[in-house]
MIDO-34421 format. One record per residue (C-alpha): x, y, z; residue in one letter. Coordinates in steps of 0.2 Angstrom, whole numbers, plus 5000, padded with zeros to 4 digits. Example, Ala and Ser with C-alpha at 12.3 -4.5 7.8 and 13.67 -1.06 7.14 Angstrom:
REM residues 2
506249785039A506849955036S
END
This chain:
REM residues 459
583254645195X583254695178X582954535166X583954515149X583154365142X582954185147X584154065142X583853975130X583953785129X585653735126X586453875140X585153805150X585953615149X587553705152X586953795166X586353635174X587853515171X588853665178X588253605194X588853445193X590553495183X591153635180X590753705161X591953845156X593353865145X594853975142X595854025126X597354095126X598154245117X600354255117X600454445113X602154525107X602554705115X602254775130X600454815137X600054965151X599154915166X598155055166X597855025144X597054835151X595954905162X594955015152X595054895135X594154775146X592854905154X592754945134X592454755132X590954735143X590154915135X590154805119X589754645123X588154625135X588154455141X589954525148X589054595162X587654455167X587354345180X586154205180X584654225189X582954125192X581454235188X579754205195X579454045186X580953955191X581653995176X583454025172X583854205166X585554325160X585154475174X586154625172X587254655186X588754755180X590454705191X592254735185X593054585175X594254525185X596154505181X597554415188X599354465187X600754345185X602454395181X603254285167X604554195172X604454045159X603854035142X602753885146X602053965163X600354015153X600053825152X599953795172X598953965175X597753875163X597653725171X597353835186X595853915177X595053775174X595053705190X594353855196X592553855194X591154005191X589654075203X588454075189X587454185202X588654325203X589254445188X590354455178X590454275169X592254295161X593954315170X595754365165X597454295167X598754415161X600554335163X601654445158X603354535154X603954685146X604054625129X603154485127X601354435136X599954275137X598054345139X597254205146X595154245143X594054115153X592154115152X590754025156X590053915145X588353975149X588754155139X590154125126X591053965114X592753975108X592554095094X591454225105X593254215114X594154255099X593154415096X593554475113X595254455109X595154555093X594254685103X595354685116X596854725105X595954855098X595654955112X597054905119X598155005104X596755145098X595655165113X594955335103X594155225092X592155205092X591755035097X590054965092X588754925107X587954775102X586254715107X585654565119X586254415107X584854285105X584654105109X585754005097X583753905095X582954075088X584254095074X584153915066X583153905051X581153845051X581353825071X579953795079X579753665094X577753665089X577653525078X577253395090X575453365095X574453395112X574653205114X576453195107X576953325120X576053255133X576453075131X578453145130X578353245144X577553095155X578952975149X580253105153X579553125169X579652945173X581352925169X582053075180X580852975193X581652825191X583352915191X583153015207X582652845216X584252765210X585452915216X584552885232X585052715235X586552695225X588452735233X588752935230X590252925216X591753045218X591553195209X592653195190X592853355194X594153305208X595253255194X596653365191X597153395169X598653465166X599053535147X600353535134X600553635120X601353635102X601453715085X601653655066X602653805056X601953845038X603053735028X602053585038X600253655039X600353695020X600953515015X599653445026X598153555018X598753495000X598653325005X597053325012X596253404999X597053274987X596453155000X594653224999X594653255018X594953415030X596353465042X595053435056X594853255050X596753215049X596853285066X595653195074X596253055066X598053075070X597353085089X596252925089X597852825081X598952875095X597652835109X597452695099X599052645099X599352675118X598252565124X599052415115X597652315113X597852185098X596152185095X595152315085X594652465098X593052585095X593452745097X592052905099X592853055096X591753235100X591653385089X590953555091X589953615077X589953805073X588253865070X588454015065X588453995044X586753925046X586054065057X584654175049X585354325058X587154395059X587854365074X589854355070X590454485080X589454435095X589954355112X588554195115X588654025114X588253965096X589053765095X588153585093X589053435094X589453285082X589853125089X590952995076X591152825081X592652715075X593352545074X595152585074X596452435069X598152435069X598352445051X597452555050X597852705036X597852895043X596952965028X595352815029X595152875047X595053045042X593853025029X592752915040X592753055052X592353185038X590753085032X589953055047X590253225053X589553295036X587953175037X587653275056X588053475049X586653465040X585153615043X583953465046X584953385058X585553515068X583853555068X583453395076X584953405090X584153565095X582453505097X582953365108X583953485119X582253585121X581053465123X582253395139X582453565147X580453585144X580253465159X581553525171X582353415173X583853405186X585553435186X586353245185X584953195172X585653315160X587553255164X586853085161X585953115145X587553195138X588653045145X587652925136X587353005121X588853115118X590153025129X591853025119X593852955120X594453105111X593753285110X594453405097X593753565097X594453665081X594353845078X594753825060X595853965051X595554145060X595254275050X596154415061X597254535060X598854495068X599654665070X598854805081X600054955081X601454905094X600554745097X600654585087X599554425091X600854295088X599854125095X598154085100X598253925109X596653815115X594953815118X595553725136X593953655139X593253515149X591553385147X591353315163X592153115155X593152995165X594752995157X594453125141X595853195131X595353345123X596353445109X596053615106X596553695090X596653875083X597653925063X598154115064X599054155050X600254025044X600453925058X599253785068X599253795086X598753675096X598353605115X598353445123X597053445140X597353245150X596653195166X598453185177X597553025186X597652915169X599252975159X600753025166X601953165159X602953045150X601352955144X600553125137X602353155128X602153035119X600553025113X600653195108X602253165098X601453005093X600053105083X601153225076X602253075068X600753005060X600253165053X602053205047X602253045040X600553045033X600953195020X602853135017X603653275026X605553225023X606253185040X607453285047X606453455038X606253605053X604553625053X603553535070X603853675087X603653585098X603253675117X603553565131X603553585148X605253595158X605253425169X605253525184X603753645186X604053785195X602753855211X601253925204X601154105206X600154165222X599554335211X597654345216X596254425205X595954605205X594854715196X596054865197X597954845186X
END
């Protein structure tokens, strides 16, 4: 088998907690015009000459050692006719219950729901080879050779470990004796672990938990009011979001007391990198965790700048840094599958995840194609009951989804909350009520079948 590289620390955490839960994501592209068959087909064979860790699979070499192996397979694609304009919603829901073989190429699939004038790209990968803005670049390249397949189209080399491209990186600093005695106390604590699993109860899986998804929109008019304001609020859109969010959860549960809330965000590494990597499809994200006592007086814009100051004090080089080390001195033992899932429950367990692709900077019309939405990352950590809201600005608007376990909220319940936070961000930059403005996309109350189509390599 022919080797690319090892992974490196953080894919291999993702690699291992894939066994206990399944670690990929889709993003979603709503296209405007009509796309050939045969036009998807060869854009995607074009895609994977591009982008190498789009024709992997993960191996073990000889040291036990996780590896990306070439092993070149046709991404697959499956074909739903479009009979809804929120059907894209259940095939992503579908996506994510449907997990990879990390052990057999390629590590990316294709949802294509579509009709003759308007279509939804669903891309889902692995976790393990791709984060939410590789995804966007395959989106950008796929239009492009969707609508000018002459054009030359870069091959790019083997993307490196996101650990290799931080600044001053370097996992040598400890001593022989540092090592050692780390080594020895993370030994004992997989130990001890392994011997509780043994004698404990086998818990269900949270994977047996089905999500369901909602989407929505804010039109310019609202987006740009809501930027002014938190600049004049010295905070950032994330922030208002996220605090919009933990309010509403808040505010479901009812509880008169004051609640603390942790709320998960990913980190894009890639303006701290030492090497160029933007075009690239790898897996560049840390998370930052903020913790919050929410009240219910509590004032939208306080939140948010909580949010923003904790998550400042953790983008740091230094501190990144530091979250990369740790992740590399725990895979240095090898340790197993559940001790890693542990280790990210306890340290990075969260309420609320929102994971925000910021403001794209894509072009939205490719010939006789436009790129009208990007929705998501859909995406899913593996915590009971976790709402996660994934968020992507292309052009004027802000696009968003709303990912819940079906087993805590009900339809009704996820509504609300949803309309809940968008009240409080509304309200919250003085929007004058009764202004168009918030698009709202629900589903229709009774969900069609999902479509039987089946993935197929060949359009």
């Amino acid at each position: 088998m022919k080797i690319i590289r090892r992974l490196g620390a953080t894919e291999r955490a993702i690699w291992l907690r894939d066994r206990i839960y399944p670690m990929h994501f889709s993003l979603t592209a709503q296209i405007i015009g009509e796309i050939a068959p045969e036009s998807l087909q060869f854009a995607l064979a074009r895609l994977q000459e591009r982008h190498p860790l789009l024709r992997v699979r993960i191996a073990l070499d000889s040291a036990k050692h996780p590896c990306f192996v070439e092993d070149y397979a046709p991404i697959p694609v499956r074909i739903v006719d479009r009979q809804a304009s929120n059907q894209w919603e259940r095939e992503v829901e579908a996506e994510l219950a449907m997990p990879f073989r990390s052990n057999a190429a390629p590590l990316m699939r294709v949802v294509w729901v579509r009709s003759a004038t308007i279509s939804e790209l669903i891309i889902t990968c692995d976790h393990a080879i791709a984060d939410g803005l590789s995804a966007v670049n395959l989106i950008q390249d796929l239009l492009q050779s969707l609508t000018n397949p002459d054009a030359a189209l870069e091959q790019l080399s083997v993307p490196p470990a996101q650990e290799k491209l931080l600044p001053d990186w370097d996992r040598r600093r400890e001593s022989f004796y540092q090592k050692l005695r780390r080594r020895s106390l993370l030994w004992l604590v997989g130990a001890l672990y392994s011997i509780k699993q043994l004698i404990s109860q086998p818990n269900s899986s949270p994977f047996s938990h089905r999500h369901r998804l909602h989407s929505g929109a804010l039109s310019a008019e609202i987006l740009t009011a809501l930027k002014r304001q938190c600049r004049e609020e010295k905070t950032t859109v994330h922030g208002a979001i996220c605090a919009a969010f933990l309010l509403a959860i808040a505010n479901q549960k009812g509880e008169n007391q004051p609640q603390a809330l942790k709320c998960l965000s990913p980190i894009n590494l890639r303006p701290y990198f030492t090497g160029n990597v933007a075009n690239d499809c790898g897996l560049y994200i840390l998370t930052g965790l903020t913790i919050h006592a929410i009240s219910a007086e509590m004032n939208l814009w306080e939140l948010a700048r909580s949010l923003k100051s904790q998550l400042m004090a953790q983008m740091t080089v230094d501190s990144l840094r530091e979250k990369a080390v740790k992740c590399d001195r725990l895979m240095s033992v090898n340790p197993s599958p559940q001790m890693v899932q542990q280790a990210f429950v306890k340290h990075q367990g969260y309420d609320l995840m929102v994971t925000n692709l910021g403001q794209l900077n894509l072009s939205q019309q490719f010939a006789n194609l436009r790129l009208q939405a990007i929705y998501g990352p859909g995406v899913l950590g593996g915590i009971e009951s976790e709402t996660v809201v994934g968020v992507a600005s292309l052009g004027e608007q802000l696009f968003f989804t709303l990912l819940y376990p079906e087993s805590t909220l009900s339809f009704p319940e996820t509504e609300m909350l949803s309309q809940r936070a968008i009240q409080l961000l509304v309200r919250a930059i003085g929007f004058e009520r009764g202004k168009s403005g918030f698009n709202r996309i629900l589903p229709a109350s009774t969900v069609g079948k999902m479509s039987k189509g089946s993935y197929t390599s060949q359009l």
